[in-house]
N, C-alpha and C positions, 0 to 999 in steps of 0.2 A: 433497666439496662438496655443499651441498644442494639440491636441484633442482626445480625452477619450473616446471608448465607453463602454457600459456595458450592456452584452450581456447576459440578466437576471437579476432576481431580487436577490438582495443579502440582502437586510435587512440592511444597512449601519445606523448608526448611525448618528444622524444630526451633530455631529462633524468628520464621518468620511466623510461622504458629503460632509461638508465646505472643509476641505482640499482637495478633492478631485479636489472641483473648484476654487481652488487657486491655482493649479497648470497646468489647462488645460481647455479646456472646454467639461463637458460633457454631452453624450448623451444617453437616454436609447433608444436601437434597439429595434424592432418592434418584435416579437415569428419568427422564421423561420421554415422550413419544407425539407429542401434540405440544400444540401451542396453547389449548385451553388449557392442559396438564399442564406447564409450563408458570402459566399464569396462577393458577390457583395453588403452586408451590411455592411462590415468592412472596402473596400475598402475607401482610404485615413486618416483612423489613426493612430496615433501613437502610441497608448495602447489601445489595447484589455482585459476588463476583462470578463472573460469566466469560466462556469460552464463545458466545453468542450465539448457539443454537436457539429459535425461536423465540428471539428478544425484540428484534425489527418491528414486527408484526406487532407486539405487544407493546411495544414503549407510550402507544397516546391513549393504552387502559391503564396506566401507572399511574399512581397517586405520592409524595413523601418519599421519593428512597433515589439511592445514586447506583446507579450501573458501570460496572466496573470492568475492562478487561485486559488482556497483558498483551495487548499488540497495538496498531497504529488506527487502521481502518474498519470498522463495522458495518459504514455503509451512511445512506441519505434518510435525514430525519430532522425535524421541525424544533430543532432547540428552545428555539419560542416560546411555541407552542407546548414542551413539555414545561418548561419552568412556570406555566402558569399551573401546575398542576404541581409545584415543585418536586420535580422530577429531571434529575440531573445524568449525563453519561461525559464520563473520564476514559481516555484512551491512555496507554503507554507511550505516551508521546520521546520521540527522541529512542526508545528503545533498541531498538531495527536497525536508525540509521546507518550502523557503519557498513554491517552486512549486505544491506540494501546496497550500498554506495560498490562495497568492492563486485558485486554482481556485475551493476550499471557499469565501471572501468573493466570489468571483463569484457562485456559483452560491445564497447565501443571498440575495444581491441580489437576483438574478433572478427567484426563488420569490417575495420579499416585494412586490417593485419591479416584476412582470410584465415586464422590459424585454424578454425574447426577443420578445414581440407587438409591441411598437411597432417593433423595429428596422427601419429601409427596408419599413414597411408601404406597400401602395398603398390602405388598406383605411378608410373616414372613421370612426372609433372614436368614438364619444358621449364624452362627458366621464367621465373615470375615474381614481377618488381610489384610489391603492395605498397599501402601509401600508411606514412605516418598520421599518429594523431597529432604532431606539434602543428602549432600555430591554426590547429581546425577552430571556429565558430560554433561554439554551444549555446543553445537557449534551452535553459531550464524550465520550463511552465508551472511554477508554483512555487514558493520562496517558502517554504516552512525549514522546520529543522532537516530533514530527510533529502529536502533540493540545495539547502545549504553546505552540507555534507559532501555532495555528490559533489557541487560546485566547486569545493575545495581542490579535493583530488583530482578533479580536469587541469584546475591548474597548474597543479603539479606536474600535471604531463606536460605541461607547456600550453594549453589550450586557453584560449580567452571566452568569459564567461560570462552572458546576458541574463538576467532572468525575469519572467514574464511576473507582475503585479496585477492586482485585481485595479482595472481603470488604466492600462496600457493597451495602446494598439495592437491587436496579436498580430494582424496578417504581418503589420510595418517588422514589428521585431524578430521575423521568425524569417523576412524577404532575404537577412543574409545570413542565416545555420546553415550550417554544412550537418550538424546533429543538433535533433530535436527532443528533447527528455520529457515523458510529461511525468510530472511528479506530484499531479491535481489528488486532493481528497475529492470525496464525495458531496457535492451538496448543492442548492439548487443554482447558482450560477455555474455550476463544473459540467452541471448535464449534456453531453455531448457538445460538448465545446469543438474539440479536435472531430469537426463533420467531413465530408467528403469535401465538400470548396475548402478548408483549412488545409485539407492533403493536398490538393491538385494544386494549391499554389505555393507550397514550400519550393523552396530553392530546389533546380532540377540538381538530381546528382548525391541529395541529400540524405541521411538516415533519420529514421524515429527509434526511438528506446525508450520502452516502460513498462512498468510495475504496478502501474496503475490498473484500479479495476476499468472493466469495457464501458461503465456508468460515464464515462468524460471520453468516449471516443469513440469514434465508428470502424468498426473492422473492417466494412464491406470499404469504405470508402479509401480507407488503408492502402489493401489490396487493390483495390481501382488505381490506385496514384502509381504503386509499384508498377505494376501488369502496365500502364502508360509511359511507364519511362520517369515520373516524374521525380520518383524517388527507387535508392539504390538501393533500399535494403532496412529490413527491421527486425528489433529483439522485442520478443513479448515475454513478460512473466505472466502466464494465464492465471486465471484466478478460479480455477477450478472449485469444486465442493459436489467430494469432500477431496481435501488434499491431496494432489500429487495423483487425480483423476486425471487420465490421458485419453478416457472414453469416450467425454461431452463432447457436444459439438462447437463449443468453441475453438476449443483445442486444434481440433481435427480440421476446422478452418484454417486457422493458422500454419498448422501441417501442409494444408494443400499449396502453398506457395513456398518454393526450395528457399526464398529468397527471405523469407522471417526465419532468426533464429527463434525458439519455442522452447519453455523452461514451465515447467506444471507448478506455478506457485510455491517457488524455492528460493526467492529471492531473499529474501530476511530469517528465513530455517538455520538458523545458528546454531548451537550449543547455548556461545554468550548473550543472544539475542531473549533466549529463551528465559535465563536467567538477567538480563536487564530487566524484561517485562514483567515478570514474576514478582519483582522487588516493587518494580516502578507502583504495580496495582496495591500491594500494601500500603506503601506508601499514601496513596491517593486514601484507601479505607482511612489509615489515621490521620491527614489531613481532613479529609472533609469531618469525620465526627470528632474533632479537634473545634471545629469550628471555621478554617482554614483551606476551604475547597481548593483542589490542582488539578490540574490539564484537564477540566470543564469543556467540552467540546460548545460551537456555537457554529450551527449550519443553520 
């Protein structure tokens, strides 16, 4: 029989339970504290579901098994390289999306709309004309499900929407955004793509917005373009760890400039997102030991 562990508490449904052991037998792991600990508690199963505490690290000692989690991003790893060990990792792909998206239209909002000043101001503001989103210039930088998503509801606001492919010219496609999305996983052509020269020649006047982890972009250089003039303003979902840290020093980067709005890795924090993902990672269990592997990551 093939064996399942589940490395944290996921909150499963007693039917997603049942299936769970109709396909395998499984086991809940004991909390770990190390990443040798870590390792030598997964040794011999076949599927790992994993919140990704200390899996990074581990993935090219893995031999036989699939790694599973209920969200989008884990981070940059050699797919390759594990399949020769056949060693596979499934993301919750599509899960997040929507949540993701209604973040990204708020936070374009906000940028163009000023609305975070007036909220419950106490403060008598002069008369002050902000600019709509219709008819702004979007480029997306990543076409997966989650930049597809996003892409949708820009249009709906009226906005026309570019988006950037792997083997498209970035500077060309990016010379006329008014807002810049990046919506890159992680992996090795994403690493630090969006550098300082990528900021300094976006369209003057322009915004950035993302969700993205700092793995595909430069803060500092960010900031540089802003603090220049070159650009008017940006939203960050930081990607703090552990969750909804507002301590690190990324964060606190981003703080230091009035002109980034700053959200501690809340972008996809649903309710339904939580339960998308939870579903989607079963799912993946009984596909792959189905025979039937889904949302296979390849970086």
């Amino acid at each position: 029989m093939k064996r399942i562990a589940l490395d944290g508490e996921f909150g499963f449904t007693d039917e997603q339970k049942a299936r769970l052991e109709a396909v395998g037998q499984v086991d809940q792991l004991d909390t770990v504290s190390s990443e040798g600990e870590w390792l030598e508690k997964v040794e011999g199963y076949d599927v790992v579901c994993t919140w990704g505490d200390f899996v990074l690290g581990n993935l090219p000692k893995l031999k036989n098994v699939l790694v599973t989690y209920p969200y989008t991003e884990l981070g940059s790893f050699d797919s390759a390289a594990l399949a020769k060990n056949n060693v596979y990792v499934a993301n919750a792909r599509g899960g997040n999306r929507k949540s993701i998206a209604e973040w990204t239209l708020f936070m374009i909002l906000s940028l163009y709309r000023q609305f975070p000043k007036f909220l419950r101001t106490t403060e008598q503001y002069p008369f002050t004309s902000t600019n709509s989103v219709e008819g702004k210039n979007v480029l997306i930088v990543g076409h997966g499900t989650i930049g597809t998503e996003i892409g949708e509801r820009c249009e709906a606001f009226g906005m026309t929407v570019e988006y950037f492919d792997r083997g498209d010219d970035l500077q060309l496609k990016t010379s006329n955004a008014d807002v810049v999305i990046n919506a890159l996983n992680c992996n090795s052509s994403s690493k630090n793509l969006l550098n300082a020269d990528y900021f300094a020649g976006m369209k003057k006047g322009s915004y950035y917005v993302t969700f993205a982890r700092p793995y595909t972009y430069d803060i500092d250089g960010l900031i540089g373009a802003i603090e220049s003039g070159v650009i008017s303003g940006a939203a960050i979902d930081c990607d703090p760890e552990p969750l909804f840290d507002v301590s690190n020093e990324f964060y606190k980067k981003c703080l230091s400039n009035e002109k980034i709005l700053v959200t501690p890795h809340v972008a996809g924090v649903t309710k339904e997102a939580s339960t998308n993902g939870l579903e989607i990672m079963v799912q993946n269990v009984e596909s792959y030991l189905a025979g039937n592997p889904q949302n296979i990551l390849k970086k």
